[in-house]
C-alpha positions as CSV (number, residue, x, y, z in Angstrom):
1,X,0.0,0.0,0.0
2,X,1.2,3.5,-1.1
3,X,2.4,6.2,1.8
4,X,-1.2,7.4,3.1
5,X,-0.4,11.2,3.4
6,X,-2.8,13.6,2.5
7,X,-5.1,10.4,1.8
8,X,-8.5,9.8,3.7
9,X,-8.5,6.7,5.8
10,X,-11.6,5.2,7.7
11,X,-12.0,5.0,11.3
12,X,-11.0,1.4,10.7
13,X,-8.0,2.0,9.4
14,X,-7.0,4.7,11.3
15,X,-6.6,2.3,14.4
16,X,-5.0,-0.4,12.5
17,X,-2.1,2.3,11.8
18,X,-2.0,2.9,15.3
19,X,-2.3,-0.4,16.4
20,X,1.2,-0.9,15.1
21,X,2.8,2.0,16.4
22,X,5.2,1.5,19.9
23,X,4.9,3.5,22.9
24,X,2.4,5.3,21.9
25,X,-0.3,6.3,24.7
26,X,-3.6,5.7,25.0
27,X,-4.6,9.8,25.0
28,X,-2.5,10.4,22.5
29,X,-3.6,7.2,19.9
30,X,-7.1,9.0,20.5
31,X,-6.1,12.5,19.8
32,X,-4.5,11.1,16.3
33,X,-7.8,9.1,15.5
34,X,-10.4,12.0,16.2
35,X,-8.0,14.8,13.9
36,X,-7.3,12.0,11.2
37,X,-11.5,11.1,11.1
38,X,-11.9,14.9,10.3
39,X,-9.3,15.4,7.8
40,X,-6.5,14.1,5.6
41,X,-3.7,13.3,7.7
42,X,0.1,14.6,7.1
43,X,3.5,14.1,8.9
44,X,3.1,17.7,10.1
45,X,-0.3,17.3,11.7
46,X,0.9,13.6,13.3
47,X,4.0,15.2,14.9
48,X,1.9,18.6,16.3
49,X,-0.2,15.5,18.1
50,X,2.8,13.7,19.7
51,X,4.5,11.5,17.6
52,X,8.0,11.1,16.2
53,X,9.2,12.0,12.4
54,X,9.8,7.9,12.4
55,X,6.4,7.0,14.4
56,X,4.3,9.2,11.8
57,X,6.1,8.0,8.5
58,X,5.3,4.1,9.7
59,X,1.6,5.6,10.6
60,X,1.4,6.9,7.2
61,X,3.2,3.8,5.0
62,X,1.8,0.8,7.2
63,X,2.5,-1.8,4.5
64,X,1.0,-4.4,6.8
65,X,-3.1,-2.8,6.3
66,X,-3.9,-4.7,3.2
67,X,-3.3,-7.8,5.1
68,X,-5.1,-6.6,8.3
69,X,-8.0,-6.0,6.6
70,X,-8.3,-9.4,4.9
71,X,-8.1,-10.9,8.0
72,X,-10.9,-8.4,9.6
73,X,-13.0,-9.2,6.8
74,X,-13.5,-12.8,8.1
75,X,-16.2,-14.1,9.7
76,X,-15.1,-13.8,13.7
77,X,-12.3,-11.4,13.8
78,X,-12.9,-8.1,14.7
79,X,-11.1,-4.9,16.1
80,X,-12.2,-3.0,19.3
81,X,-10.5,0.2,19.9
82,X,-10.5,1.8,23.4
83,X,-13.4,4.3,22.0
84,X,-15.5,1.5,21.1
85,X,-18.3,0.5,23.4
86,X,-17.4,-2.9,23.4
87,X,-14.2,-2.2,24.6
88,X,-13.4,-4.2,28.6
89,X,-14.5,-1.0,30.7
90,X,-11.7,-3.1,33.5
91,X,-9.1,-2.6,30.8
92,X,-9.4,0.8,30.7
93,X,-8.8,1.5,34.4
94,X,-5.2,-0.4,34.3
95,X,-2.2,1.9,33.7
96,X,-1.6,1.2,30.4
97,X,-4.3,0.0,28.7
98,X,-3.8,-1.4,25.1
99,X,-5.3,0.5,22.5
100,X,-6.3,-1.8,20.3
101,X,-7.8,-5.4,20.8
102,X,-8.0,-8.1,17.9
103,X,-10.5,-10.5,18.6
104,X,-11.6,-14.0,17.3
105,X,-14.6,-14.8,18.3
106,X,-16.9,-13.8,21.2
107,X,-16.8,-10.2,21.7
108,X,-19.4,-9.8,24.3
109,X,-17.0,-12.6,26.5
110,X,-14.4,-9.9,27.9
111,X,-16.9,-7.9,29.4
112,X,-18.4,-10.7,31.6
113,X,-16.9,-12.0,35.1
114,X,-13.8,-13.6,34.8
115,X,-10.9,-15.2,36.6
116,X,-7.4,-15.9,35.4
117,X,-5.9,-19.0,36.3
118,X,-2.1,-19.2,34.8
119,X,0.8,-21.7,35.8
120,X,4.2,-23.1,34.7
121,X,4.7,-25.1,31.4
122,X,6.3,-27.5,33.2
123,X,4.3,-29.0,35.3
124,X,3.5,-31.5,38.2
125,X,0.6,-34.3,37.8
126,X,-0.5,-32.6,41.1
127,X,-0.4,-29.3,39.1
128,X,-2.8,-30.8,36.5
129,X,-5.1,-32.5,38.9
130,X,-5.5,-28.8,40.5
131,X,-5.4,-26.6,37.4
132,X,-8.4,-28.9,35.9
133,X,-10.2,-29.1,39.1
134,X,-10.6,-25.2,39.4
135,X,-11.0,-24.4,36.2
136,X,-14.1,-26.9,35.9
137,X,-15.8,-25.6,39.5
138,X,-15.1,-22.2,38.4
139,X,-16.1,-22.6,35.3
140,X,-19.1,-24.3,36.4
141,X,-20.0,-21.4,39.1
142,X,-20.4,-19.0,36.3
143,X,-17.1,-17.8,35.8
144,X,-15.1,-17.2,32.2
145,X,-11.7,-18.7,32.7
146,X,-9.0,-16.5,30.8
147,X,-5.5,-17.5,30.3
148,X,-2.6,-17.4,28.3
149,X,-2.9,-20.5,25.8
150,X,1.0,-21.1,26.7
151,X,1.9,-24.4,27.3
152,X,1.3,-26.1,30.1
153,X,-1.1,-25.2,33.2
154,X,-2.4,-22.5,31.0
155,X,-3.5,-25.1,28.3
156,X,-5.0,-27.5,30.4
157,X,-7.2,-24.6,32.3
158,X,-8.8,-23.8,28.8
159,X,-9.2,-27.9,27.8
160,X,-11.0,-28.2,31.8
161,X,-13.4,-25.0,31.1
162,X,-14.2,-26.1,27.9
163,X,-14.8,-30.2,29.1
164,X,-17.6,-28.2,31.3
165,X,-19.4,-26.2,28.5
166,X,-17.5,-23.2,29.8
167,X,-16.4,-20.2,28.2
168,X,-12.8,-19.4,27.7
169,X,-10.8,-16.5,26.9
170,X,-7.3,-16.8,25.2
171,X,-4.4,-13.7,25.3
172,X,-1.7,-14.1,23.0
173,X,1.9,-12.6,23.2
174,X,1.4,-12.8,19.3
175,X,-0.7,-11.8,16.5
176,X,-3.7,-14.1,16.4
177,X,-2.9,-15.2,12.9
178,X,0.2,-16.7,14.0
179,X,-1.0,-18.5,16.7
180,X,2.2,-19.4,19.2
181,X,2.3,-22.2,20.3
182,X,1.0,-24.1,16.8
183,X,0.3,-27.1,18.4
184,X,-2.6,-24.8,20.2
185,X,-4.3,-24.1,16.9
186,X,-7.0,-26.8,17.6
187,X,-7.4,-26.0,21.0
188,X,-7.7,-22.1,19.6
189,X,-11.0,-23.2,17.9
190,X,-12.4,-24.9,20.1
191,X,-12.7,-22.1,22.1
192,X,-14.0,-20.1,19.8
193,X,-16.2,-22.9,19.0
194,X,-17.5,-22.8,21.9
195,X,-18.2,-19.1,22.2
196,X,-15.1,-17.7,23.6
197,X,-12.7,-15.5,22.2
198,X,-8.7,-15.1,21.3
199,X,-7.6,-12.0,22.1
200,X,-4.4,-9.7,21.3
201,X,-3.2,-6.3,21.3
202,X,-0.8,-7.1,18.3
203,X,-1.9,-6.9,14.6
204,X,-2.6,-10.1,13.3
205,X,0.8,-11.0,11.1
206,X,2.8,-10.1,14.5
207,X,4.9,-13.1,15.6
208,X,6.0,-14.6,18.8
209,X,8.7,-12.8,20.6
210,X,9.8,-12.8,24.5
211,X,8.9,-9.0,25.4
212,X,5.6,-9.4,24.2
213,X,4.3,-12.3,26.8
214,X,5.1,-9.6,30.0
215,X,2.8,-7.6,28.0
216,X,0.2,-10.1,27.2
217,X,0.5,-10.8,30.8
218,X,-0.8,-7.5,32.1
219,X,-4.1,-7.9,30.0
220,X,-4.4,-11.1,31.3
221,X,-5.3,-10.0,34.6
222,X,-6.8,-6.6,33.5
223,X,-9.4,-8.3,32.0
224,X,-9.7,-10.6,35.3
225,X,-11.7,-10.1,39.0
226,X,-8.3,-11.5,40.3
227,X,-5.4,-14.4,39.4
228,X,-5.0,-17.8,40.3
229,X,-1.5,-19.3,40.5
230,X,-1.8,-23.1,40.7
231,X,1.7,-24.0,39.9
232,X,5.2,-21.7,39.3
233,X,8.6,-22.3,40.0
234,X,10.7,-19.1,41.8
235,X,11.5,-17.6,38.4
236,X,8.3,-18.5,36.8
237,X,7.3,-15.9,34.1
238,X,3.7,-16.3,36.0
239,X,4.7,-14.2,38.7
240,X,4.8,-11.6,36.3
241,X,0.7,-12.0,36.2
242,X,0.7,-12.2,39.5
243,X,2.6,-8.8,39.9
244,X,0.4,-6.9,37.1
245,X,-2.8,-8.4,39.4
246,X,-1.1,-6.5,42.1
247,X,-0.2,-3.5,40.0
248,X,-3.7,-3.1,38.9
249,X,-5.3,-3.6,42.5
250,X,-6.4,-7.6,41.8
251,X,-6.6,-10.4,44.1
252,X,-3.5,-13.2,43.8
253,X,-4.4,-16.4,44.7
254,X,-2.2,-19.5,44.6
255,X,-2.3,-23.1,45.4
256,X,0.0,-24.3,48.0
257,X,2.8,-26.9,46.9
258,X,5.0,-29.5,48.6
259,X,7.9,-27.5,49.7
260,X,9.8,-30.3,48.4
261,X,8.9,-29.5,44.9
262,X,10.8,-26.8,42.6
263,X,7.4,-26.3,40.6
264,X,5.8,-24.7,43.4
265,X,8.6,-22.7,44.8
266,X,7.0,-19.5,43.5
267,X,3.6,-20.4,44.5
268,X,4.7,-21.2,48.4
269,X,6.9,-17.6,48.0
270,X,3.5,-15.9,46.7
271,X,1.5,-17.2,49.9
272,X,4.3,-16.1,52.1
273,X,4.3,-12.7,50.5
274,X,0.2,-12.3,51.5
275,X,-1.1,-14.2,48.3
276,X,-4.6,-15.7,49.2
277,X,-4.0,-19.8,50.0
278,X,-6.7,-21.5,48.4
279,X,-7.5,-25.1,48.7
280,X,-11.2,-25.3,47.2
281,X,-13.0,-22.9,44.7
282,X,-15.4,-21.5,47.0
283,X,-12.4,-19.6,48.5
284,X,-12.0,-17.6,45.6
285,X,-15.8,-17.3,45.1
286,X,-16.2,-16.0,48.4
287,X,-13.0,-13.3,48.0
288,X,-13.6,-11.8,45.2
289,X,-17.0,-9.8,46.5
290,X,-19.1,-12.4,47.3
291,X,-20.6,-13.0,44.0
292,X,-24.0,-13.9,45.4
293,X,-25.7,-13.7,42.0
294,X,-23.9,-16.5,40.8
295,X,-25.1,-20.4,40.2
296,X,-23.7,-22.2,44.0
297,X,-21.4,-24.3,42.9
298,X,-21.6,-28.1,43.8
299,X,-18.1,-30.0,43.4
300,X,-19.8,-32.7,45.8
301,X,-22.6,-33.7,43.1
302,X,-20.6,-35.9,40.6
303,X,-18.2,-37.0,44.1
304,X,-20.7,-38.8,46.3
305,X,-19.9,-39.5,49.7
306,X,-21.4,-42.8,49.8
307,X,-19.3,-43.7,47.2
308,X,-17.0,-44.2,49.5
309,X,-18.7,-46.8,51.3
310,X,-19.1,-48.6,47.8
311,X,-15.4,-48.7,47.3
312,X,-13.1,-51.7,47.7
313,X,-10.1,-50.2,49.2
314,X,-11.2,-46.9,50.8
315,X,-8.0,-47.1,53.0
316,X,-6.2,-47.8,50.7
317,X,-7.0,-45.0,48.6
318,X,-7.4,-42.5,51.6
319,X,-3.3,-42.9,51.7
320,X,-2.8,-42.1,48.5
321,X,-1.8,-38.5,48.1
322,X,-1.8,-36.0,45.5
323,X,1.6,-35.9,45.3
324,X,3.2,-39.1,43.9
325,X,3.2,-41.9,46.4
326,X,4.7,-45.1,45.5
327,X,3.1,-48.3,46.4
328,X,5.9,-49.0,49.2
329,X,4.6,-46.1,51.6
330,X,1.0,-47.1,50.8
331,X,1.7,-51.1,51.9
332,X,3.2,-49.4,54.7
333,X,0.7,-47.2,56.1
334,X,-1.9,-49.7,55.2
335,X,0.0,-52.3,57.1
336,X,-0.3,-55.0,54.0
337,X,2.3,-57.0,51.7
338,X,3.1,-54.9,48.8
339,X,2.0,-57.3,45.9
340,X,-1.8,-57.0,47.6
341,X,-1.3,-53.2,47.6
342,X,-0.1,-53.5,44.3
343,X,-3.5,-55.4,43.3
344,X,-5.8,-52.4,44.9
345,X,-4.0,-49.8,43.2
346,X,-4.6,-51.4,40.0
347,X,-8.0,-51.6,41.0
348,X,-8.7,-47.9,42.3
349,X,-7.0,-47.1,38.9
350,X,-9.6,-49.0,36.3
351,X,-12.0,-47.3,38.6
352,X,-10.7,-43.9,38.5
353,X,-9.9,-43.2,42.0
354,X,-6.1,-43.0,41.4
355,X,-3.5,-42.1,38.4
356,X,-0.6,-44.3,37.9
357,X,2.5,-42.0,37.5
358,X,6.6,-42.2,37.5
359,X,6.9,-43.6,40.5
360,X,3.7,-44.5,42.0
361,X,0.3,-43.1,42.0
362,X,-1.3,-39.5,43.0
363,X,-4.9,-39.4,44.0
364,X,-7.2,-37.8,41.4
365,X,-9.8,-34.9,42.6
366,X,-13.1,-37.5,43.0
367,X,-11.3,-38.8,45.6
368,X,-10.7,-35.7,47.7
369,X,-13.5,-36.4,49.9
370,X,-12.0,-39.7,51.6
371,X,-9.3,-39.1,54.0
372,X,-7.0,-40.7,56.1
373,X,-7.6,-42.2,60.1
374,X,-5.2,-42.8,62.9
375,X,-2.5,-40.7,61.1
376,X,0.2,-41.6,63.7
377,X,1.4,-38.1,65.6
């Protein structure tokens, strides 16, 4: 596309030119889009408003726009700039609200209640019994569940939410048309699918790069009533969510961790530092202003109690923990030869009580109702 000068552009197009502009503020990008609406604009005009010679000649060429607007013209991709009604009224009250937003999918999504949960990419089967457990009661309780589609804890939050009918929200440190990571492309429509949305400050051909997540991050839990940390290690780029949630005046909340285990290093240091501990969903329901006006959630309904009377080997499930435990220190506890334990196990497995796991078993959430007698002190 030719140098725009002297040209007229649409209101459209105006904010795509802006929307790939760099420290640019939020005043300023709507000072530019109100005098270039009204007239045609030139370098001089775009520097008397704020920017650089450099800043108005890329506002001007902005070789990129044919290729924005293909991509707008599909069905499900929009743009919302921060006139727009549509535009996340929370956003706007962070400090440095994006501009722009390119969205696939539901629009109406980001204005609803929403909580983030976010975690490591590496991460612990007690991680994933946690990070699917919330998401699916929180997600059941009426919440959106908003996340970073990284790998990891963030990926299986949006997978849990959407197992439960839920809807999802997706921030990428990347243009939406170059979905990172690929392998997240199906998992991208689905939530879509499934009326959520994939959201982005970054023009759609933008690719991946490492400064961009810490940005993604703050929108993240801009967007969000508050954060939950379910598993990060001490340098965890999730903290960084977990400081914009503080930044921006949010509630942090983390599930604890063995302090054994290097994955939740971060979390554990979070709690210590005043983070909200949080061991069951209704903790987070109940902080973040006593959403009265939301379904009750019931994570009892599909976990009987009297299923525990119907199982085989309650005690020898109630001494399986969620962190691994091999089938030596259940025989032991239990007080029974190791090949019989061995048996049960197998048993509580088929049945889906337990998960079998390098070395041993961890207790899956169904389970989280039977517990343990005569612990010795």
């Amino acid at each position: 596309m030719q140098a725009a000068q002297g040209a007229n552009m649409d209101v459209q197009e105006i904010w795509l030119r802006l929307s790939r502009l760099q420290k640019v503020s939020l005043p300023q990008c709507l000072a530019i889009a109100q005098h270039c609406s009204e007239g045609k604009p030139n370098v001089l005009l775009l520097r008397k408003l704020g920017l650089t010679q450099t800043q108005a000649q890329k506002f001007l060429a902005a070789e990129h726009i044919e290729a924005d607007l293909r991509w707008l013209s599909q069905q499900e991709n929009a743009l919302i700039a921060c006139d727009d009604p549509r535009y996340p009224e929370k956003l706007k009250n962070i400090a440095n609200p994006p501009p722009v937003l390119f969205v696939k999918g539901n629009v109406e999504c980001l204005s609803l209640v929403q909580i983030a949960i976010v975690g490591s990419r590496r991460y612990s089967d007690y991680g994933e019994t946690c990070a699917t457990y919330f998401s699916s009661e929180l997600s059941a309780a009426g919440l959106v569940i908003t996340s970073g589609l990284a790998l990891g804890i963030d990926g299986i939050a949006h997978r849990a939410c959407l197992e439960t009918q839920g809807t999802t929200i997706a921030v990428l440190g990347c243009g939406i048309a170059q979905l990172y990571p690929a392998c997240h492309e199906h998992l991208a429509s689905r939530i879509v699918a499934n009326h959520g949305a994939i959201v982005s400050e970054f023009p759609p051909s933008t690719k991946a790069r490492a400064e961009y997540f810490p940005r993604r991050n703050r929108i993240i839990s801009g967007l969000s009533e508050g954060v939950l940390i379910v598993e990060a290690a001490e340098k965890s780029g999730t903290l960084i969510t977990a400081r914009c949630a503080l930044e921006q005046g949010k509630d942090v909340f983390a599930i604890p961790g063995s302090i054994e285990s290097l994955q939740s290093a971060g979390s554990n240091w979070l709690i210590q530092q005043g983070a909200y501990l949080v061991s069951h969903p209704k903790d987070i329901i109940e902080q973040i202003g006593g959403l009265h006006w939301l379904p009750s959630p019931n994570p009892e309904i599909i976990y009987p109690e009297q299923d525990v009377a119907e199982l085989p080997f309650a005690e020898v499930l109630a001494n399986v923990e969620y962190e691994v435990t091999s089938v030596d220190v259940v025989a032991e506890r239990v007080g029974q030869p190791v090949p019989e334990i061995a048996v049960a196990l197998l048993d509580l497995e088929l049945a889906g009580w337990i998960k079998a796991v390098s070395g041993g078993y961890v207790r899956l959430k169904r389970a989280s109702h039977v517990r343990r007698i005569n612990v010795p002190v």
